[in-house]
N, CA, C and O atoms as a CHARMM CRD file, in Angstrom:
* protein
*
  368
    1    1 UNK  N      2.08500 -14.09900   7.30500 PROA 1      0.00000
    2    1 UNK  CA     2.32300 -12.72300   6.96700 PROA 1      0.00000
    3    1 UNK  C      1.57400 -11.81600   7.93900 PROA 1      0.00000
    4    1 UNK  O      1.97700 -10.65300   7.91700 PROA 1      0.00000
    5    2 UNK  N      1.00600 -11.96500   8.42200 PROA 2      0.00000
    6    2 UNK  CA    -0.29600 -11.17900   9.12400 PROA 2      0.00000
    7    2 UNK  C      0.52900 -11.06000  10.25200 PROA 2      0.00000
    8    2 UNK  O      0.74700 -10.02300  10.87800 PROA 2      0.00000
    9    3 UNK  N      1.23900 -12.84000  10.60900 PROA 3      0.00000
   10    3 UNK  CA     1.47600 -12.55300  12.22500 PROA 3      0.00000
   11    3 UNK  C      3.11600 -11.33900  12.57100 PROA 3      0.00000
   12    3 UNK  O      3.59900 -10.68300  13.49400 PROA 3      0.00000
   13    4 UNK  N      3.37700 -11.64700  11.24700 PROA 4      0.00000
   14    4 UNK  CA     5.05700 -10.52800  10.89800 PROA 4      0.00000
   15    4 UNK  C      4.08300  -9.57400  11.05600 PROA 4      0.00000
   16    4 UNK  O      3.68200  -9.62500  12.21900 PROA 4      0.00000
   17    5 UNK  N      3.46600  -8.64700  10.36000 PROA 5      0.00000
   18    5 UNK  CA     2.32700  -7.15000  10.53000 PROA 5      0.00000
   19    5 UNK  C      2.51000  -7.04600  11.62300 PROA 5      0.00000
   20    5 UNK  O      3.16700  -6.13800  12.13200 PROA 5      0.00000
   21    6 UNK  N      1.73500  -8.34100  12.46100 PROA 6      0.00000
   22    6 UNK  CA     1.04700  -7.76200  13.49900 PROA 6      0.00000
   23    6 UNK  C      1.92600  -7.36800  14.77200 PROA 6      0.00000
   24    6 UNK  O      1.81000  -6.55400  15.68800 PROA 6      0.00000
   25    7 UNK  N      2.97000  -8.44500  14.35100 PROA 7      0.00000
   26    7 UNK  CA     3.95300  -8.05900  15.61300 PROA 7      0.00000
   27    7 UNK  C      5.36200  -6.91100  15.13500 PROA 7      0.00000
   28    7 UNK  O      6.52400  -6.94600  15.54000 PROA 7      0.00000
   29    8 UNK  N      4.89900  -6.22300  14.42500 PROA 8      0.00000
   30    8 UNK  CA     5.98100  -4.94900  13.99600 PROA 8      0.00000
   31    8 UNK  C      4.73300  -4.14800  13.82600 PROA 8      0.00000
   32    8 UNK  O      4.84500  -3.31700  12.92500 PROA 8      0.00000
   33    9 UNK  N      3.17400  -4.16000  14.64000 PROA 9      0.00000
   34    9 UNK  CA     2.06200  -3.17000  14.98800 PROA 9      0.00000
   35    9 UNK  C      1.68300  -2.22400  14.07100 PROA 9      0.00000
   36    9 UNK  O      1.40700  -1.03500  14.23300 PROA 9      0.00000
   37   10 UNK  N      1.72100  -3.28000  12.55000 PROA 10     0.00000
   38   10 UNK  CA     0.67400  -3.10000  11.42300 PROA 10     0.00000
   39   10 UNK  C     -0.27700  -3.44600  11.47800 PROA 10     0.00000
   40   10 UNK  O     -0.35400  -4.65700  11.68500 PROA 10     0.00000
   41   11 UNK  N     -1.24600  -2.88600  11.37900 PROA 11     0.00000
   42   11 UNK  CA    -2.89500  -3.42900  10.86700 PROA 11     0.00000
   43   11 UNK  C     -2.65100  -3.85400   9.70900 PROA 11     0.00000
   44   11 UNK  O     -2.07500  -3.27600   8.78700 PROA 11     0.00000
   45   12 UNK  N     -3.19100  -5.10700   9.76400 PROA 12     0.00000
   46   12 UNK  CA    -3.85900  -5.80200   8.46000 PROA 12     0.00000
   47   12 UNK  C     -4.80400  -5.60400   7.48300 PROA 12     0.00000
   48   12 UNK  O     -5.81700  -6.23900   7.77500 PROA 12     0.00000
   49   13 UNK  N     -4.94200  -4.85800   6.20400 PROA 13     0.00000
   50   13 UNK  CA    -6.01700  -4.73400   5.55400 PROA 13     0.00000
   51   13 UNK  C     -6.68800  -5.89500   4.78400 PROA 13     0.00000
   52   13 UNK  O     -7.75800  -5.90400   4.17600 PROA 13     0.00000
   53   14 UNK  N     -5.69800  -6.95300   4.98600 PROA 14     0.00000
   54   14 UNK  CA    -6.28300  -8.59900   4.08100 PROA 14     0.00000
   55   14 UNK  C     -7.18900  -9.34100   4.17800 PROA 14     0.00000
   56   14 UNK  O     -6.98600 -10.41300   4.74700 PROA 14     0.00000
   57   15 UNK  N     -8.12400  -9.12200   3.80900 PROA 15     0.00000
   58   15 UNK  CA    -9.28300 -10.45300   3.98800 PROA 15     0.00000
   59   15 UNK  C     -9.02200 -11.60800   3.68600 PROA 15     0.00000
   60   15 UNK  O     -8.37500 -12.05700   2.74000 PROA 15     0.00000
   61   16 UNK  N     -9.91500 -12.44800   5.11000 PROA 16     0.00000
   62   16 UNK  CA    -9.60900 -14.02600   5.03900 PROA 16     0.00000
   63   16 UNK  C    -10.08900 -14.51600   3.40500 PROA 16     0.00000
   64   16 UNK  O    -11.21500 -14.26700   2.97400 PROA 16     0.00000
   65   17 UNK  N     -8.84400 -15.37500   2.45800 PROA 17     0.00000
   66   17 UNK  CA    -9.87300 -15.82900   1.39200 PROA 17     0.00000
   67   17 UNK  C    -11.19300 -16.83400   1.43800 PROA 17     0.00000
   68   17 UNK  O    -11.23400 -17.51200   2.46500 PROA 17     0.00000
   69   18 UNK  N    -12.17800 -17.02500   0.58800 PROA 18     0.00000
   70   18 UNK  CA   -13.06800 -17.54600   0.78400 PROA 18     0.00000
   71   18 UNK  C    -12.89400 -18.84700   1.61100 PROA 18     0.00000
   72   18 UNK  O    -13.19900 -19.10300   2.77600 PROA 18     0.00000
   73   19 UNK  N    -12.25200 -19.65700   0.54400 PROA 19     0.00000
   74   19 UNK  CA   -11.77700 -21.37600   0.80800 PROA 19     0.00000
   75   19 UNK  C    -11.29200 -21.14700   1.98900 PROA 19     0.00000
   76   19 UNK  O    -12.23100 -21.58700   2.65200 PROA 19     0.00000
   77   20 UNK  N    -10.47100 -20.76100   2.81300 PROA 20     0.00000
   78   20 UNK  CA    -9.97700 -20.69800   4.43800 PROA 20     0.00000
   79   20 UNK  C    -11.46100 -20.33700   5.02900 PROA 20     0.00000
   80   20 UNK  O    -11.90600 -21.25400   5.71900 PROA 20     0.00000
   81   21 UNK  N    -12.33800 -19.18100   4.90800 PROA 21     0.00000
   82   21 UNK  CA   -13.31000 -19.42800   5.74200 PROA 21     0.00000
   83   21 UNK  C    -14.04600 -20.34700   5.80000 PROA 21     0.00000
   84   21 UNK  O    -14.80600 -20.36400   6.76700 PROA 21     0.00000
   85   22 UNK  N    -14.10300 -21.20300   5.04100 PROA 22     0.00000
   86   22 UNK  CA   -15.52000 -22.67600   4.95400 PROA 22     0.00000
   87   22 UNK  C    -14.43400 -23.69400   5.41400 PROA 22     0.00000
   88   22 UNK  O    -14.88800 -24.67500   6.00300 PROA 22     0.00000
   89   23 UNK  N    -13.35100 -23.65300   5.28600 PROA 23     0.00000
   90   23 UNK  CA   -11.91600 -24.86000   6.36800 PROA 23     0.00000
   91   23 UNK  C    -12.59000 -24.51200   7.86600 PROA 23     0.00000
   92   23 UNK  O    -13.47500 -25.12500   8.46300 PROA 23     0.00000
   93   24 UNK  N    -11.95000 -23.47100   8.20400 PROA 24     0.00000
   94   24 UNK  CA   -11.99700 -23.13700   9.83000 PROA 24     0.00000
   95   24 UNK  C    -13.43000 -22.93800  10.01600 PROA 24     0.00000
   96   24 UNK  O    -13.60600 -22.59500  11.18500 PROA 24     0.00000
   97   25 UNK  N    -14.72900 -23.01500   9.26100 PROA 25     0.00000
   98   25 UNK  CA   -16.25000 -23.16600   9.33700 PROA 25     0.00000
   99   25 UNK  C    -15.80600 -24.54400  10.16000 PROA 25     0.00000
  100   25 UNK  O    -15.80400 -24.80400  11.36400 PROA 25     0.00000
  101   26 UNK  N    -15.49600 -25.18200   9.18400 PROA 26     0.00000
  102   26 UNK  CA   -15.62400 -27.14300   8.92900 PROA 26     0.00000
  103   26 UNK  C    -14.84500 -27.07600  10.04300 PROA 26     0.00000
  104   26 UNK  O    -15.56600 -26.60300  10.92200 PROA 26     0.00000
  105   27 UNK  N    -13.87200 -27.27200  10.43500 PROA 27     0.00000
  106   27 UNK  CA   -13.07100 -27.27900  11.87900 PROA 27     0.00000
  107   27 UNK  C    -13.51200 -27.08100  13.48000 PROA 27     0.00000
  108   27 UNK  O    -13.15000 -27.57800  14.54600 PROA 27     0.00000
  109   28 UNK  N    -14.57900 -25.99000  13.02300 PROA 28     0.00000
  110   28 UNK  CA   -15.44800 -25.76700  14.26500 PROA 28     0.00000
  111   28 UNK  C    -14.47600 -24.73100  15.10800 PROA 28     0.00000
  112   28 UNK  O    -13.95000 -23.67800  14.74600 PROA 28     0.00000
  113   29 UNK  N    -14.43800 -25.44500  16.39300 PROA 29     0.00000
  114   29 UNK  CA   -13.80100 -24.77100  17.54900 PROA 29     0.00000
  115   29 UNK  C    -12.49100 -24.62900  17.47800 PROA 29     0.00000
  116   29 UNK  O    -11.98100 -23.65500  18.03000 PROA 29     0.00000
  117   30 UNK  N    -11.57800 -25.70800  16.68700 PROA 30     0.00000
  118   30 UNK  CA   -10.24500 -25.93700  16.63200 PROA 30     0.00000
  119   30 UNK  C    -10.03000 -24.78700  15.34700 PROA 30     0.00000
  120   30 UNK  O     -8.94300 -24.49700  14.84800 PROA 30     0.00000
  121   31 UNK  N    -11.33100 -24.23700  14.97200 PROA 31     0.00000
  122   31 UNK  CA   -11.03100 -23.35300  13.35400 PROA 31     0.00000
  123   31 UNK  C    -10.43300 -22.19500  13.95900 PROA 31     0.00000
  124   31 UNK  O     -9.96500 -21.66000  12.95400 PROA 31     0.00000
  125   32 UNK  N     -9.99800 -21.11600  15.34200 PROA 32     0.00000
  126   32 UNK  CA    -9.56800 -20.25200  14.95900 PROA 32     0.00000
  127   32 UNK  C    -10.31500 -19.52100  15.17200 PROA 32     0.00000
  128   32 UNK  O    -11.49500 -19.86700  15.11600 PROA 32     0.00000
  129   33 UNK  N     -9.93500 -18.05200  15.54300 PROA 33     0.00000
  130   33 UNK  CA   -11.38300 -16.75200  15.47000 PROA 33     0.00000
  131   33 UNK  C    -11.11100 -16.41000  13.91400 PROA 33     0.00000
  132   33 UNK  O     -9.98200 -16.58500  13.45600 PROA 33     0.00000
  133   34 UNK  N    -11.91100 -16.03700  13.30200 PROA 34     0.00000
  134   34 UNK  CA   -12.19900 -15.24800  12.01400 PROA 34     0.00000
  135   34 UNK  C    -11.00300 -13.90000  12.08500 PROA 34     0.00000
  136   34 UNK  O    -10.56300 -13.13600  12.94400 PROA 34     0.00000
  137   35 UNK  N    -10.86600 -14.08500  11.03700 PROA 35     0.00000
  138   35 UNK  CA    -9.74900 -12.57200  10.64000 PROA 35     0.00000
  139   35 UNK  C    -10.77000 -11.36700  10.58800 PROA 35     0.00000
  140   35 UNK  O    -11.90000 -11.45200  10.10700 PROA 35     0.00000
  141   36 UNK  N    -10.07800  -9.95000  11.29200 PROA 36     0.00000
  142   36 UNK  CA   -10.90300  -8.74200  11.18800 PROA 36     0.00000
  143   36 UNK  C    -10.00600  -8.21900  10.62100 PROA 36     0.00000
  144   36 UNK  O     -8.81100  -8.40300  10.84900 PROA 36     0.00000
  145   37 UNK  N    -10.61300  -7.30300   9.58900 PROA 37     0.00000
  146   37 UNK  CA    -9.95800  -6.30700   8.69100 PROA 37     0.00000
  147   37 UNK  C    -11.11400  -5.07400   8.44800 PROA 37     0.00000
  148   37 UNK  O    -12.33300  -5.24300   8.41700 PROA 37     0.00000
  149   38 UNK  N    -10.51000  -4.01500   8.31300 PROA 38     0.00000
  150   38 UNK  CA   -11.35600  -2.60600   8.12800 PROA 38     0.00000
  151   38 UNK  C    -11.56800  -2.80300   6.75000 PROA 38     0.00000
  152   38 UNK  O    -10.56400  -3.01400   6.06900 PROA 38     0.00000
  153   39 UNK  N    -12.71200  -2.77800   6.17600 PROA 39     0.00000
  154   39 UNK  CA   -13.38600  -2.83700   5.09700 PROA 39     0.00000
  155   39 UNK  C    -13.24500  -1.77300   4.09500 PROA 39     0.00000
  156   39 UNK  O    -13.09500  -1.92000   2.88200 PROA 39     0.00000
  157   40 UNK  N    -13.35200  -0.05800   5.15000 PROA 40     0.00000
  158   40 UNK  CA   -12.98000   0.88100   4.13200 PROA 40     0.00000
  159   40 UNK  C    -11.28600   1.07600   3.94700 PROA 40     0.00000
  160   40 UNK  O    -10.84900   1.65500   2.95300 PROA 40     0.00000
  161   41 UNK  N    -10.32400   0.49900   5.07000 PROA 41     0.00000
  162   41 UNK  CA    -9.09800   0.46500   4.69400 PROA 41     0.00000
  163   41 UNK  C     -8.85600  -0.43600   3.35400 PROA 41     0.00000
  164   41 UNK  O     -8.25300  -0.06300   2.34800 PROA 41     0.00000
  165   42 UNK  N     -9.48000  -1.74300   3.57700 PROA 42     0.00000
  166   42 UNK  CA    -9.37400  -2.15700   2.32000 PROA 42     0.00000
  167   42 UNK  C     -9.90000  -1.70600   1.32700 PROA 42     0.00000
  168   42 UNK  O     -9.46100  -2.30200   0.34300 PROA 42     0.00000
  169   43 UNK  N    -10.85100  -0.71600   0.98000 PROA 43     0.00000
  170   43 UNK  CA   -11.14200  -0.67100  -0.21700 PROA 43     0.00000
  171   43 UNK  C    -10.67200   0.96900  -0.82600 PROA 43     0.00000
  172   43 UNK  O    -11.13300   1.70800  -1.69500 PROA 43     0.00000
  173   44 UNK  N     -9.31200   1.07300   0.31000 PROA 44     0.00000
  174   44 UNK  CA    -8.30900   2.44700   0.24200 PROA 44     0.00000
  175   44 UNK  C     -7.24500   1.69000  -0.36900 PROA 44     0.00000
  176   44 UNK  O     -6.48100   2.32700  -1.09300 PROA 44     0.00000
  177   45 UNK  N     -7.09400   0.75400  -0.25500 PROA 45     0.00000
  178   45 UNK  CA    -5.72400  -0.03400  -0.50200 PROA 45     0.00000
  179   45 UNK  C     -4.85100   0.23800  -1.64900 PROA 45     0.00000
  180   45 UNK  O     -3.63700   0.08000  -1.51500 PROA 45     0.00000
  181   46 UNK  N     -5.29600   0.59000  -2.64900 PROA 46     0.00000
  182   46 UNK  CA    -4.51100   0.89500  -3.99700 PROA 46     0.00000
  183   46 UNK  C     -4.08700   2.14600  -4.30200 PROA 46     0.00000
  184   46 UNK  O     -3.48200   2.38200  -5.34700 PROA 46     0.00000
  185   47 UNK  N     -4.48500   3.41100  -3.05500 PROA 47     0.00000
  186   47 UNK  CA    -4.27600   4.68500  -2.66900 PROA 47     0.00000
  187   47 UNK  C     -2.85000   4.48400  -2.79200 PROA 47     0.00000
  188   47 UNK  O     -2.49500   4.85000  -3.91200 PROA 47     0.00000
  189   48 UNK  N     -1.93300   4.07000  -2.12700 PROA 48     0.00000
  190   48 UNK  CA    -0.47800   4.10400  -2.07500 PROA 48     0.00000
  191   48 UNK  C      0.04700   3.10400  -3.46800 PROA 48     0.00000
  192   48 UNK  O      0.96000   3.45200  -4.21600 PROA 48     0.00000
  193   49 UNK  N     -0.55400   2.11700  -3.58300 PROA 49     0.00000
  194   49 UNK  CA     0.11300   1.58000  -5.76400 PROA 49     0.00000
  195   49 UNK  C      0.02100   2.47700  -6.24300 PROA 49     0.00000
  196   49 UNK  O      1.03700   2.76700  -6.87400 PROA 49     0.00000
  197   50 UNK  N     -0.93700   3.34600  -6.31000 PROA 50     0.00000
  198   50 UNK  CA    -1.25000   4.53600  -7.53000 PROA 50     0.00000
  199   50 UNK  C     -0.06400   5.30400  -7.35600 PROA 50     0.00000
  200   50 UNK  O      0.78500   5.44500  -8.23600 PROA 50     0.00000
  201   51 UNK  N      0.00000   5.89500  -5.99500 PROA 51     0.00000
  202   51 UNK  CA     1.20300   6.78200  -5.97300 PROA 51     0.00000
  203   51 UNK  C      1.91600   6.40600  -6.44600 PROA 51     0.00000
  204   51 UNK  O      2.41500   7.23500  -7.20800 PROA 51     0.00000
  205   52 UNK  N      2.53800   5.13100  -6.48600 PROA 52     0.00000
  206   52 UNK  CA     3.92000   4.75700  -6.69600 PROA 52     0.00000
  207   52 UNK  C      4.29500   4.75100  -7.97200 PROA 52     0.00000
  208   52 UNK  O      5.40600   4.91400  -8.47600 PROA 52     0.00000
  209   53 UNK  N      2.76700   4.45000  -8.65600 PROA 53     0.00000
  210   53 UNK  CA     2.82900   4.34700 -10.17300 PROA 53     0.00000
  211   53 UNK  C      2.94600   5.95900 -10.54400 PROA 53     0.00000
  212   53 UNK  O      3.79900   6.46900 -11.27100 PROA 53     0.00000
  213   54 UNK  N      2.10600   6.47400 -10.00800 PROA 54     0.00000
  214   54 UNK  CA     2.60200   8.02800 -11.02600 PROA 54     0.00000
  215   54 UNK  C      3.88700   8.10100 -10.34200 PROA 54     0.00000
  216   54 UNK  O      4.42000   9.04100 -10.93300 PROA 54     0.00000
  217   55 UNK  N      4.87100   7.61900  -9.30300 PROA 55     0.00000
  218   55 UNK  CA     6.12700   8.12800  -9.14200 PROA 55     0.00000
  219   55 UNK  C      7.31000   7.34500 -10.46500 PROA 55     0.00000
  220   55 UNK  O      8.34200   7.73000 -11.01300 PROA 55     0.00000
  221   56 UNK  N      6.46200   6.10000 -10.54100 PROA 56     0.00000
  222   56 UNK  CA     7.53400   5.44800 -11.72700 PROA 56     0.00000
  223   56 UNK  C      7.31100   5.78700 -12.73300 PROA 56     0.00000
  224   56 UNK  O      8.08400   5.20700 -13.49500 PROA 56     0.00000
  225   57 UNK  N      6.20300   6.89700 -13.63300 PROA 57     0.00000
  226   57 UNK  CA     5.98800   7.80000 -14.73800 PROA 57     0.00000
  227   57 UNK  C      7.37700   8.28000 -15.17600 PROA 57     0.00000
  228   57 UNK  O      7.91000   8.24100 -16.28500 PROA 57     0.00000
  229   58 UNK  N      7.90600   8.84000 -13.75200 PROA 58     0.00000
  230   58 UNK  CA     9.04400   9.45600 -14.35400 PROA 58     0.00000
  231   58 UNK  C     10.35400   8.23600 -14.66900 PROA 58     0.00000
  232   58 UNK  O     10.45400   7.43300 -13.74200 PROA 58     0.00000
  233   59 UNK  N     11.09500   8.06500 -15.54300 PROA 59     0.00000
  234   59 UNK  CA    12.18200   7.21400 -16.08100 PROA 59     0.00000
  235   59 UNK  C     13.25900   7.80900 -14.70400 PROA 59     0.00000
  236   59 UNK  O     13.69400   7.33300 -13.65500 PROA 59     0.00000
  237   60 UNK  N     13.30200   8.40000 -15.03900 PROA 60     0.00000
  238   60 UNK  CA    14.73500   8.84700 -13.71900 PROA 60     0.00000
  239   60 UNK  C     14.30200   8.41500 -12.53200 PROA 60     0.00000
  240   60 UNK  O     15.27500   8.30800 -11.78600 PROA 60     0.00000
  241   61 UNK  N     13.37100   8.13500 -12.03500 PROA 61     0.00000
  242   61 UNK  CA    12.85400   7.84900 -10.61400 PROA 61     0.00000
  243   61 UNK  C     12.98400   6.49800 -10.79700 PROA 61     0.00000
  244   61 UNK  O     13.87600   5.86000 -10.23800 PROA 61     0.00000
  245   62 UNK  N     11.88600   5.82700 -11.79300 PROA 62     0.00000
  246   62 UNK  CA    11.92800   4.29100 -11.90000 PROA 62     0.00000
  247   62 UNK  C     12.99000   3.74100 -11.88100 PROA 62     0.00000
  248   62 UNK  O     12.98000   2.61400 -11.38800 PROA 62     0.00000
  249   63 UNK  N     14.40300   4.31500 -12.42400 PROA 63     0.00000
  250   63 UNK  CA    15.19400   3.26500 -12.62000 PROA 63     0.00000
  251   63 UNK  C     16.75000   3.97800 -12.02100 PROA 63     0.00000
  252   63 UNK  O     17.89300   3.70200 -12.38600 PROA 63     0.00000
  253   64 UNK  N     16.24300   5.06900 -10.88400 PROA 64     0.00000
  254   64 UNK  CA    17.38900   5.38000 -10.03700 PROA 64     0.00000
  255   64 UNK  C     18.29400   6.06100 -11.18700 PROA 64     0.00000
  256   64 UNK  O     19.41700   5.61100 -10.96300 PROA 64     0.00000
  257   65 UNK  N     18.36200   6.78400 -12.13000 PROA 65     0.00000
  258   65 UNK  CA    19.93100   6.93700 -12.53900 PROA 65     0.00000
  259   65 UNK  C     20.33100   7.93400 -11.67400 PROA 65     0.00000
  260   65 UNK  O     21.50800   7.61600 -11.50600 PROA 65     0.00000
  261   66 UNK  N     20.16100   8.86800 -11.05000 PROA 66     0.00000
  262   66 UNK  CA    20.73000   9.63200  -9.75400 PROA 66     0.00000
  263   66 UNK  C     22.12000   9.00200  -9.36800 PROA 66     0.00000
  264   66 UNK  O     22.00200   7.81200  -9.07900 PROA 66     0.00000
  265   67 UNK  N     23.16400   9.39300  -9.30100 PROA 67     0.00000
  266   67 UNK  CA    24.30800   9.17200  -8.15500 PROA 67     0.00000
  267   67 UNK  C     23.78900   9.19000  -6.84500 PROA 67     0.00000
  268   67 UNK  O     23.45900   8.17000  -6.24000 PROA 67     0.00000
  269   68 UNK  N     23.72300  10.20300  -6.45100 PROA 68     0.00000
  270   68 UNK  CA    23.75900  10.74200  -5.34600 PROA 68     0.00000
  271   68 UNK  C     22.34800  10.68000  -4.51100 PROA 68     0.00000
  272   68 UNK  O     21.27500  10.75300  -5.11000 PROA 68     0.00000
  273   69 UNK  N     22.40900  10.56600  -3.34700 PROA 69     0.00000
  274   69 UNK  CA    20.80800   9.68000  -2.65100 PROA 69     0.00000
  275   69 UNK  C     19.86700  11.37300  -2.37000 PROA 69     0.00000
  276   69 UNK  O     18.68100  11.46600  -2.05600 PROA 69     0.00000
  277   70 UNK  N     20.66000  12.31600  -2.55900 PROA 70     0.00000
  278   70 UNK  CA    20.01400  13.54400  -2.56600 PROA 70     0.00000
  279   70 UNK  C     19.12700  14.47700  -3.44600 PROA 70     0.00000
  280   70 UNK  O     18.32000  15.36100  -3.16100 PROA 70     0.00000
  281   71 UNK  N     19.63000  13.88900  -4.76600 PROA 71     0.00000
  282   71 UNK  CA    19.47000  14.25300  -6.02100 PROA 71     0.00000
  283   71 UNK  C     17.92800  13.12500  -5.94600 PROA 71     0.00000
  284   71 UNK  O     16.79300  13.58100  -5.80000 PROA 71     0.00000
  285   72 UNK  N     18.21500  11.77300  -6.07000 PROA 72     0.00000
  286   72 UNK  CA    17.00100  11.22500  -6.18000 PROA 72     0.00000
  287   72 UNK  C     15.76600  11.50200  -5.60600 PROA 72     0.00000
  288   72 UNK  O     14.68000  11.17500  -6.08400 PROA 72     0.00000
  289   73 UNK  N     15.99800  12.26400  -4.31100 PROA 73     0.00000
  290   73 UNK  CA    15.11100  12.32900  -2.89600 PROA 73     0.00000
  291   73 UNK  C     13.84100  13.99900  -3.40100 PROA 73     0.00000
  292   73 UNK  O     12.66800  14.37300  -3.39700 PROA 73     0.00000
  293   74 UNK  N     15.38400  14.45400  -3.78400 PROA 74     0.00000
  294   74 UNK  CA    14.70700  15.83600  -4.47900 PROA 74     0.00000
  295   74 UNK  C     13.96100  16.35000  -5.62200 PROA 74     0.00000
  296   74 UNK  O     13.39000  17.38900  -5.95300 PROA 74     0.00000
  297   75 UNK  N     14.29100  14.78100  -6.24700 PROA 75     0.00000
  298   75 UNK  CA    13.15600  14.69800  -7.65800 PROA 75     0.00000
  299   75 UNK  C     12.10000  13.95200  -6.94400 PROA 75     0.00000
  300   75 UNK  O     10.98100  14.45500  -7.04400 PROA 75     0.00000
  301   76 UNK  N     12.18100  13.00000  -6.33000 PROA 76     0.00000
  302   76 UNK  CA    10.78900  12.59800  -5.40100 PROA 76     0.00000
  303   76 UNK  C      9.88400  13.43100  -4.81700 PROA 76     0.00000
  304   76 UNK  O      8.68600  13.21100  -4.99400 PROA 76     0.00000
  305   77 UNK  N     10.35100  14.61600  -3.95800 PROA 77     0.00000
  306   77 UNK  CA     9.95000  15.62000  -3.44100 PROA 77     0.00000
  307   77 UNK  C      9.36400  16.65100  -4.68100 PROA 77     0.00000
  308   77 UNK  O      8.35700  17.29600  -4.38900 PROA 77     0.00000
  309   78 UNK  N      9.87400  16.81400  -5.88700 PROA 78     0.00000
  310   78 UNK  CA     9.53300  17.67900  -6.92200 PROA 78     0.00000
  311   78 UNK  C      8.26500  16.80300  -7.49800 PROA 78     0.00000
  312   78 UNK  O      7.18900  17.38200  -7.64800 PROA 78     0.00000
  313   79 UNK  N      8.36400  15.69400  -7.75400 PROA 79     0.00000
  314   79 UNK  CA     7.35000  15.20900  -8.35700 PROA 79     0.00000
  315   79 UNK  C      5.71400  15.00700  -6.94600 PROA 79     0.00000
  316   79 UNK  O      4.49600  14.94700  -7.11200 PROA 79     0.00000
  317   80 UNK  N      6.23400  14.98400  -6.21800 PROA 80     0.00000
  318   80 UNK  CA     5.28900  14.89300  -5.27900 PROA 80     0.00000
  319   80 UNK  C      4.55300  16.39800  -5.49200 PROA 80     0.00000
  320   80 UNK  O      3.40800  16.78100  -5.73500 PROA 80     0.00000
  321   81 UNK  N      5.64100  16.92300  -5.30000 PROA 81     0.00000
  322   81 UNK  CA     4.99800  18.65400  -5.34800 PROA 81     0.00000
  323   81 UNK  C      3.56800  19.02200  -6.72200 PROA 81     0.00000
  324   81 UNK  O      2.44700  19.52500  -6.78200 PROA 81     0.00000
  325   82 UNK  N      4.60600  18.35200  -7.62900 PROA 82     0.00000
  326   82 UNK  CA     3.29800  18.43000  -9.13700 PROA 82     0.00000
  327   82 UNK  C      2.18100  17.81800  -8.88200 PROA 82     0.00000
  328   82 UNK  O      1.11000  18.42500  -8.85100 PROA 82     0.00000
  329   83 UNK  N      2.29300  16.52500  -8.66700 PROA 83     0.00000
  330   83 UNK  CA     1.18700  15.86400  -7.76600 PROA 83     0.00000
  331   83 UNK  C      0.20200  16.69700  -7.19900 PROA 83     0.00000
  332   83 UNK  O     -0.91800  16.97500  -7.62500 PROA 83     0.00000
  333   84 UNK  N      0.76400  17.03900  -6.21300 PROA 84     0.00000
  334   84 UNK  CA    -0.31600  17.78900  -5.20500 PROA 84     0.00000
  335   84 UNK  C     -1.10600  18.77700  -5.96300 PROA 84     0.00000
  336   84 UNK  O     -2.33200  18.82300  -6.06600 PROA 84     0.00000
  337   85 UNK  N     -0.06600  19.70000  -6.56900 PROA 85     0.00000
  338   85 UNK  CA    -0.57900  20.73200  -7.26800 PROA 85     0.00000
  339   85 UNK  C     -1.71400  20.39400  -8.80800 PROA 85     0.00000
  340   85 UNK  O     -2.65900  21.09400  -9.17400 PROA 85     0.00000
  341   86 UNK  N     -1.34500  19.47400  -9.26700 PROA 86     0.00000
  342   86 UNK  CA    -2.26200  18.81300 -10.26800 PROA 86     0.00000
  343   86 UNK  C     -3.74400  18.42400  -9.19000 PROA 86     0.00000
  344   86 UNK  O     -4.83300  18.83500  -9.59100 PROA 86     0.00000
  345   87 UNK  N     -3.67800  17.61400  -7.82100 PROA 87     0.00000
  346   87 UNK  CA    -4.44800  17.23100  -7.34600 PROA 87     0.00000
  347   87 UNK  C     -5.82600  18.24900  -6.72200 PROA 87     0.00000
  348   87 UNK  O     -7.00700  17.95600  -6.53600 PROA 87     0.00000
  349   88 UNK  N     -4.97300  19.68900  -6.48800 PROA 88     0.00000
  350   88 UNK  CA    -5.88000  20.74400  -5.44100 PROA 88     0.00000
  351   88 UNK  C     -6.03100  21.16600  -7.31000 PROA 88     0.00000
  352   88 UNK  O     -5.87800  22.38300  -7.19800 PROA 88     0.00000
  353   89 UNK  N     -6.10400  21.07800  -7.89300 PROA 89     0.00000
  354   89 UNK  CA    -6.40400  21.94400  -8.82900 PROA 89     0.00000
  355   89 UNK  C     -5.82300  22.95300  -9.59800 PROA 89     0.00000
  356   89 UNK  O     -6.34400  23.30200 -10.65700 PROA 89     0.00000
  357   90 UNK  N     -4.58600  23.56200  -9.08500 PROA 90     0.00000
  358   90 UNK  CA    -3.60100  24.09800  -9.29900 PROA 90     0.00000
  359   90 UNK  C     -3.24800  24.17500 -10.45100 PROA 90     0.00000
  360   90 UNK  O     -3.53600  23.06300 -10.89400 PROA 90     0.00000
  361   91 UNK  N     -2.67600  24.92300 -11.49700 PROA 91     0.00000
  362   91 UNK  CA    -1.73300  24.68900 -12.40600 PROA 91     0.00000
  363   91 UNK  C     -0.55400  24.89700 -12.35600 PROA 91     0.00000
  364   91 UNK  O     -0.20800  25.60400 -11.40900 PROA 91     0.00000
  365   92 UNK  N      0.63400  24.36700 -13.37200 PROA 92     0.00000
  366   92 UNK  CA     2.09100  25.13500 -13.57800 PROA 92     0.00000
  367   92 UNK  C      2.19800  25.89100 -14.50000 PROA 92     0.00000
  368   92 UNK  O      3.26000  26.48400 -14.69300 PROA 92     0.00000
């Protein structure tokens, strides 16, 4: 998965799991360089789930009933808008 990322010039936020680092320890030279990952990217990582989850709050979003790919796009855009405005502090 990493090497799909890496070659469509995604950064990786995944840390190596434990058990793979003490393999390629034990392996030595044939183990491989160690995986680098940004530490505070990873611990941003659930920044974009969250969004998605307050976007599936709404029933009409979660489950597409929209016809039309314009109509859906524009309740995306509306709910984003509340978002923001809930976020700076804003009210409606």
């Amino acid at each position: 998965m990493r090497q799909h990322l890496r070659d469509r010039g995604i950064e990786s936020v995944i840390p190596e799991p434990r058990d793979q680092q003490g393999h390629r320890k034990r392996r030595g030279s044939r183990g491989g360089r160690p995986v680098t990952y940004d530490r505070i990217d990873y611990r941003n990582r659930n920044v974009v789930e969250r969004g998605f989850c307050r976007l599936k709050q709404w029933r009409a979003l979660a489950t597409r009933y929209d016809d039309l790919a314009i109509v859906y796009r524009s309740a995306v855009v509306l709910n984003a808008v509340i978002a923001w405005t809930h976020h700076s502090g804003d009210t409606l």
